[in-house]
C-alpha positions in Angstrom: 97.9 -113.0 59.3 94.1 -114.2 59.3 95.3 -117.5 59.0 98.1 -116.9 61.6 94.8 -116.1 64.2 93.5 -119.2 63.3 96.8 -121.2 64.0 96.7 -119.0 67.2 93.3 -119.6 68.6 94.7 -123.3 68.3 97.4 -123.1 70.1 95.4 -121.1 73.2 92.8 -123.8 72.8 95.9 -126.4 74.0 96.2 -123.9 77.1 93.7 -122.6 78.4 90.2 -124.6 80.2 87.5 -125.4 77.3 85.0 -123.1 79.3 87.5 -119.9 79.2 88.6 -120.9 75.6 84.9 -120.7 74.4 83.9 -117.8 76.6 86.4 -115.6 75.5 88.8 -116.4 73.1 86.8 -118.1 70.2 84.4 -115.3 69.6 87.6 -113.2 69.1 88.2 -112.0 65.4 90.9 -110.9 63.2 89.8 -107.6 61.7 93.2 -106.8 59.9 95.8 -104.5 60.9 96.8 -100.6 61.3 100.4 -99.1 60.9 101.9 -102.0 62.3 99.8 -103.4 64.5 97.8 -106.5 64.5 93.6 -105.3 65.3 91.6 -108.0 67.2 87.6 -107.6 67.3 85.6 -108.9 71.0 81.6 -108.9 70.7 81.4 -106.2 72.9 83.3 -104.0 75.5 83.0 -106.0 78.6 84.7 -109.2 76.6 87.2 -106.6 75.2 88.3 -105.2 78.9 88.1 -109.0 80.3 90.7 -110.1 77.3 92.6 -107.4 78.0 93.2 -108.0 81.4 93.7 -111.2 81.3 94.4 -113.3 78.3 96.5 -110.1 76.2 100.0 -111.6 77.3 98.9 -115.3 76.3 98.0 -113.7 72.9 100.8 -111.6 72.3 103.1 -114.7 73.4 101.1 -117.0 70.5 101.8 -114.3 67.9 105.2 -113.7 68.7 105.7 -117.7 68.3 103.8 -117.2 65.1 105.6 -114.4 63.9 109.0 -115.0 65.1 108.7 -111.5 66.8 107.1 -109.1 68.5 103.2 -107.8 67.3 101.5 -105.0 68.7 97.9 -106.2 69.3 94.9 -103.6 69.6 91.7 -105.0 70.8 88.7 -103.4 69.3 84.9 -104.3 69.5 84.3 -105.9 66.2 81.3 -105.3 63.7 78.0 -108.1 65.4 78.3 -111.5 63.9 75.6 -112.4 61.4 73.7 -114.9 62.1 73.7 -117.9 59.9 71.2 -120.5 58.7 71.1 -123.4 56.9 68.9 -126.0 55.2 70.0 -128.9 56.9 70.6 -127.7 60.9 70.3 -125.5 63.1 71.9 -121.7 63.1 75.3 -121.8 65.0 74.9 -121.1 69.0 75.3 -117.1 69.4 77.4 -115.7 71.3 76.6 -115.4 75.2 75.0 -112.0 75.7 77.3 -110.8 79.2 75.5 -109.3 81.8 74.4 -105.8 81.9 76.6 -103.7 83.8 75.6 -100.2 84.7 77.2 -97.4 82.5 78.5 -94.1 84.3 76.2 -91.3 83.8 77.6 -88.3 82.4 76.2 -85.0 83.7 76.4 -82.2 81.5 79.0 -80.6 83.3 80.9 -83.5 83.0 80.6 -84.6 86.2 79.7 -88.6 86.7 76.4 -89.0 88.9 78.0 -92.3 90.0 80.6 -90.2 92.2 77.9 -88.7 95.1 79.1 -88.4 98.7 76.5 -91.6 99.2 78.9 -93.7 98.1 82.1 -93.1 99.0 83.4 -95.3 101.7 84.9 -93.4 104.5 88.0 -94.7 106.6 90.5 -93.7 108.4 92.5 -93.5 105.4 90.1 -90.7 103.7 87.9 -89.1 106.3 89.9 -85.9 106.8 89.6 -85.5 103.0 86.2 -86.7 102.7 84.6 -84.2 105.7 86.5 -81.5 104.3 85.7 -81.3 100.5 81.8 -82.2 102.2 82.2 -78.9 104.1 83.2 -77.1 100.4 79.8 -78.9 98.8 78.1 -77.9 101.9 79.5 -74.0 101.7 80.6 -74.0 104.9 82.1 -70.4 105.6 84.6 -72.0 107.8 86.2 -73.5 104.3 89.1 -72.1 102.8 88.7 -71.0 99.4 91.4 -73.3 97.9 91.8 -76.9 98.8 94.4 -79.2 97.2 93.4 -83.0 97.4 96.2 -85.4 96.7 96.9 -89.3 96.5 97.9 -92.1 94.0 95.3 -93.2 91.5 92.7 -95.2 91.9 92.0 -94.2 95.8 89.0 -91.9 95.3 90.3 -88.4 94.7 88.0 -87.7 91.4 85.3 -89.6 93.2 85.3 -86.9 96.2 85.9 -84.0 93.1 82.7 -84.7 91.4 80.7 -85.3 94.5 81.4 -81.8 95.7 80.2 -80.6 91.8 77.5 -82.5 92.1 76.0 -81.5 96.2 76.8 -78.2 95.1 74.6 -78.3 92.0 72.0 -79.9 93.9 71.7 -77.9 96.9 72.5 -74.4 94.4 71.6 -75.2 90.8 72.4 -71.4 89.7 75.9 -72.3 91.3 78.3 -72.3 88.1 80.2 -75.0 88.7 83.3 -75.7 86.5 84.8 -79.1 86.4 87.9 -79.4 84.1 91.4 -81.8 84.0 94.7 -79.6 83.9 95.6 -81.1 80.1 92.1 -79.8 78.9 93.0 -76.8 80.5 95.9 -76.3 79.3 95.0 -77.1 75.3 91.6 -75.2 75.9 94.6 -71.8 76.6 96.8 -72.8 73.4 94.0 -73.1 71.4 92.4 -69.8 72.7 95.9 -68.1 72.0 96.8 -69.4 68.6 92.5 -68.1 67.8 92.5 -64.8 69.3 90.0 -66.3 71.8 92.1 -65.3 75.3 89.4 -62.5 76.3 86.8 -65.6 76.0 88.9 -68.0 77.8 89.3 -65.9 81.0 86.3 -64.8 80.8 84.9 -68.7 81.1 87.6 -69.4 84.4 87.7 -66.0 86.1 84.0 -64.5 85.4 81.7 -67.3 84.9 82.6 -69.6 87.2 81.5 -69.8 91.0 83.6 -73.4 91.9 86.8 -74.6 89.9 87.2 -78.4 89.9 90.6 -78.8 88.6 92.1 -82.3 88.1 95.5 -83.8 87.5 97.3 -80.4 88.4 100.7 -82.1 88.5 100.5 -82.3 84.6 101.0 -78.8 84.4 104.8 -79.3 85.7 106.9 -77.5 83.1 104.5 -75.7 81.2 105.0 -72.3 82.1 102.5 -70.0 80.4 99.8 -72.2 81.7 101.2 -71.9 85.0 100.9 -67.7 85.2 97.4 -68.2 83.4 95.9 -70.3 86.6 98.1 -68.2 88.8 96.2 -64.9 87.3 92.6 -67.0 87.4 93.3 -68.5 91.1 94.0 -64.6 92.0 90.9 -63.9 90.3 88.3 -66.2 92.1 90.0 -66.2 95.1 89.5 -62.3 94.9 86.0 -62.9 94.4 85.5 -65.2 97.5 85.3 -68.1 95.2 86.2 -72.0 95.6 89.1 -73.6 94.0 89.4 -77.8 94.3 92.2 -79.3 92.9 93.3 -83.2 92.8 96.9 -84.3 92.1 99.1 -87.5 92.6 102.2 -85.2 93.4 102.0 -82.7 96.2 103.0 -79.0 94.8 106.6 -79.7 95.8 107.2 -82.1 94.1 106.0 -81.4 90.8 108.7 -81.3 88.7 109.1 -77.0 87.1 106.5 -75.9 88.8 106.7 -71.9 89.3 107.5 -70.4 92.9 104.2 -68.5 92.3 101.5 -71.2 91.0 102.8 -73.5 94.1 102.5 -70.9 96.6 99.1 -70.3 95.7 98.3 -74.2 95.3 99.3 -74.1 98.9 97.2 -71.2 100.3 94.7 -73.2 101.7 93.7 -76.5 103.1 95.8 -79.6 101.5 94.1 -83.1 102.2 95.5 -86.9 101.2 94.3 -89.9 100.8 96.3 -92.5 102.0 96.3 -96.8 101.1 93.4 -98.2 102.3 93.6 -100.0 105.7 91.9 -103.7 106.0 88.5 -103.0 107.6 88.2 -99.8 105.1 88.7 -102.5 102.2 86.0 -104.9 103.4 83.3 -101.9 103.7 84.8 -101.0 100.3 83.9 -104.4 98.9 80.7 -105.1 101.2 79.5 -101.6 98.8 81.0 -103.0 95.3 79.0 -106.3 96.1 75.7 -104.5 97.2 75.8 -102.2 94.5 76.2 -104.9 91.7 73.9 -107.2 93.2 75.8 -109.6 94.7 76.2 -111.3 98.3 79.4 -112.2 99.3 80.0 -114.2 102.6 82.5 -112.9 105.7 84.5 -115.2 105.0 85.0 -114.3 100.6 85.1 -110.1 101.9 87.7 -110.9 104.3 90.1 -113.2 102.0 89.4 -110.6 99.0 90.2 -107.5 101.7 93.5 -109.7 102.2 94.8 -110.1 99.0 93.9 -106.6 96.8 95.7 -104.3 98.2 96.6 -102.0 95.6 93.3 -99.9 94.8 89.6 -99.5 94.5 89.3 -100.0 91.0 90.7 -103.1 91.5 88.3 -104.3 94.3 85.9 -103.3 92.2 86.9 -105.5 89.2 87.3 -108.1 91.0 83.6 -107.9 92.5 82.4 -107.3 88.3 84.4 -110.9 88.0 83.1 -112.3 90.2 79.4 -111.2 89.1 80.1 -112.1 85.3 81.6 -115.4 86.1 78.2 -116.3 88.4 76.4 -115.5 85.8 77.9 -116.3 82.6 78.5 -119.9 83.6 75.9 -120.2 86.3 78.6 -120.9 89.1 78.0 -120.3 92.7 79.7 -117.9 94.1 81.9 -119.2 96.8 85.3 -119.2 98.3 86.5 -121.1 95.0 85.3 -118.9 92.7 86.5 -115.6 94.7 90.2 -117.7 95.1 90.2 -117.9 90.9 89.4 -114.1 90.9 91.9 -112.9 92.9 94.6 -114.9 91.2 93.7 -113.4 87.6 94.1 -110.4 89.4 96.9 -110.9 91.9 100.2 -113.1 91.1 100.6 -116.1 93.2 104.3 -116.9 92.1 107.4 -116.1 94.3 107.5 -112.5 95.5 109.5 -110.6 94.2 111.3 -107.7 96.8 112.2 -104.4 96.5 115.5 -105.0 97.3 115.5 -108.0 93.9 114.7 -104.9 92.1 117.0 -102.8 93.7 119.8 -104.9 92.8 118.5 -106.1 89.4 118.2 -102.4 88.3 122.0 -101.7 89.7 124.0 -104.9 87.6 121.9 -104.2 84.4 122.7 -100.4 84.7 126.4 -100.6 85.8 125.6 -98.4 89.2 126.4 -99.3 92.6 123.3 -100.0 94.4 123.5 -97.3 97.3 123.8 -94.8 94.5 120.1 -95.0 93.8 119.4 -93.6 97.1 122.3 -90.9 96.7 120.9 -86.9 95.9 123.1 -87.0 93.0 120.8 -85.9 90.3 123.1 -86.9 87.3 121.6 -88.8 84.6 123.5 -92.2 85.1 121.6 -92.1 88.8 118.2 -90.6 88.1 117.1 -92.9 84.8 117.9 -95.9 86.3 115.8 -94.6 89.6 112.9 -94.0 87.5 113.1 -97.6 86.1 113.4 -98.8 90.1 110.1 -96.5 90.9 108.2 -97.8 87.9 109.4 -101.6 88.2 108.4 -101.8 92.2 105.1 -100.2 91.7 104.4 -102.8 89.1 105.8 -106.4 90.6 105.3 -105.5 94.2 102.4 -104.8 96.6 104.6 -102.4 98.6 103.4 -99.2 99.8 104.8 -96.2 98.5 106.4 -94.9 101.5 108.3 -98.3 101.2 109.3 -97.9 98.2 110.5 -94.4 98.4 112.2 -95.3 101.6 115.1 -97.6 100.3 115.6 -94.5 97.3 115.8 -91.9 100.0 112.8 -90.1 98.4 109.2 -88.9 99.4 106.3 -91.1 98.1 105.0 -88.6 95.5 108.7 -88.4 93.5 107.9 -92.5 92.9 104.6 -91.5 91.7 106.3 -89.0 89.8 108.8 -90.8 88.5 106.9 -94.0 87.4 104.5 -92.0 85.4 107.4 -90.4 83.7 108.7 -93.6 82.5 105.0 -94.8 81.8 104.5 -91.7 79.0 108.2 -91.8 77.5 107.9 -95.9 76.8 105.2 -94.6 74.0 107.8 -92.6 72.3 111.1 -93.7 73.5 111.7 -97.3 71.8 115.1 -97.7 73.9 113.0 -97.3 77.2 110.4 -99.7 76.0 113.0 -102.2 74.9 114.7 -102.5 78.5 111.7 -102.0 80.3 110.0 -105.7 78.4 113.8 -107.4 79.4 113.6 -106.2 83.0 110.3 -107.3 82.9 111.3 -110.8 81.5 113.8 -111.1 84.2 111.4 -110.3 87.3 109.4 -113.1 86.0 112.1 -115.7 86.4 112.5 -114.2 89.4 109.1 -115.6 90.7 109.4 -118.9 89.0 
């Protein structure tokens, strides 16, 4: 297989500019292989992240020429090259050193010190959610003492959770402040139970704990002892006059088996969303990426970037790190030409494809009649091929969720819900996985 890399790096070589070839894919190594997948060494993490955003599907496609099939491909950061000498020339160039990027501070509660009220970029998207978890870290009487924050990922919900943790331990440092996600939550009580530890464990959540930062609550959907245990420690601290914040992508509704009793008491207070974020909320967004990495970007570059990356912050804010290495890896300007290049790695500029391709891709491939998506029919010959709808249009479109969970007659947070789901079961479920790459395949030649 170490010769097949070889062969491979070839073969990319043929496709891909000399400056991105030598940048990115020649200092790769072949390090050997696990179970059955193929391990891949980068210099360092930022090369590893870069590759794997944008070259992995170019590699995997080289392999699978190679191979005559499929290989898994795990990217590691691989063991520093040695540096070689010899009598009769210089030592071979080293690889480019990338430019250092700021690493996210970890407090010791576990709260990130990047995430302060400072810099969060309020719109009208966010302010009600930003003023009112400000009013928790400010302890406000006028707060409630449960507040539920919800909104898809990557629009600043754990941003605004560990700001809160973080005012409050500034203004208050005796203030116990708890910061946990459901899932560690939830092993943290199994492993208590199966150790005799319970007494310990509610101790920790009910007694020692002035403010509970809980994230991700919607993984808790179905797991029903957890479910009382929170119920119990919410009744507990809310008893004691104490705050509870919690951050979900689903609202409590919609969480798939979630007890009548844990979503009542999810819903006792104040519930705040975070919406898409508008145009002029995206350019202050990026006007703050580019001031905070060191970078100035021109009107003109904000407002085509605010244009084109609609779908999150993180990815506004890798395409600002892009634009940052790439000035200063290969000593480019940055201008209009290099921000265009950017945004294509990270934006398709093939065909569109609609929600309504989808739609009817999903249908013929499944055998269903295409209004029965958006029926209320809950059988499984409806509701698995709806996931795979939710999961494909949140991939290959730029649509809004609303839009999306318009044309399936559903509410925005059952697409979130429902795309996750098939996310987690394609690790385990080799069927799923199998359909989901051939669907895949087909939207492609779709935008060809």
């Amino acid at each position: 297989m170490k010769t097949a890399w070889e062969d491979i790096k070839a073969y990319l070589r043929s496709r891909l500019p000399e400056k991105s070839y030598s940048m990115w894919i020649n200092p790769i190594t072949y390090l050997g292989q696990e179970d059955l997948s193929v391990v891949l060494g980068c210099p360092n993490r930022f090369s590893c992240n870069w590759v794997e955003e944008n070259y992995l599907g170019m590699i995997q496609e080289g392999f699978k020429q190679a191979a005559e099939g499929k290989v898994d491909l795990v990217l590691k950061v691989g063991p520093p090259t040695k540096k070689i000498t010899t009598e009769c020339g210089p030592a071979p160039v080293e690889q480019l050193m990338f430019p250092s990027l700021p690493l996210k501070n970890a407090h010791r509660s576990g709260l990130n010190t990047d995430f302060t009220f400072g810099r969060f970029v309020v719109g009208p998207c966010n302010e009600f959610a930003y003023y009112t978890l400000k009013a928790i870290a400010q302890q406000s009487t006028s707060t409630s003492n449960c507040t539920f924050l919800c909104s898809d990922t990557g629009l600043g919900k754990t941003h605004l959770s560990h700001a809160v943790g973080l005012e409050i331990k500034k203004q208050k440092p005796s203030c116990r402040v708890l910061y946990v996600t459901a899932e560690a939550f939830a092993n943290e009580m199994v492993y208590a139970l199966k150790n005799n530890k319970i007494e310990e464990f509610k101790n920790k959540y009910r007694r020692s704990c002035d403010i509970l930062l809980l994230e991700e609550v919607h993984f808790l959907g179905g797991k029903e002892k957890t479910q009382a245990e929170l119920a119990y420690t919410l009744d507990a601290l809310t008893n004691d006059n104490k705050k509870v914040v919690f951050t979900s992508s689903l609202t409590p509704k919609d969480i798939p088996n979630m007890s009548k009793e844990l979503s009542s008491r999810l819903t006792s207070g104040v519930f705040a969303s975070i919406e898409g974020t508008d145009y002029h909320t995206r350019e202050k967004i990026l006007e703050t990426k580019a001031s905070e990495h060191g970078i100035s970007l021109s009107r003109e570059i904000i407002g085509f970037m605010a244009g084109r990356l609609t779908r999150d912050v993180r990815q506004m804010e890798s395409a600002v790190k892009s634009l940052k290495a790439r000035a200063e890896l290969m000593n480019a300007r940055v201008d209009m030409d290099l921000a265009k290049e950017v945004v294509a790695c990270l934006v398709s500029g093939k065909r569109s494809v609609t929600i309504h391709d989808i739609k009817d891709m999903v249908a013929k491939y499944y055998k269903v009649d295409p209004e029965m998506l958006c029926s209320k029919s809950r059988k499984k010959i409806y509701t698995y091929p709806r996931n795979i709808f939710s999961f494909l249009c949140r991939h290959h479109t730029n649509e809004p969720l609303e839009r999306i969970a318009q044309v399936i007659n559903r509410s925005h947070s059952t697409v979130v819900y429902a795309s996750e789901l098939v996310e987690r079961n394609m690790k385990s479920d080799d069927r799923m996985r199998r359909e989901i790459e051939f669907l895949n395949q087909k939207i492609d030649e779709m935008k060809k």
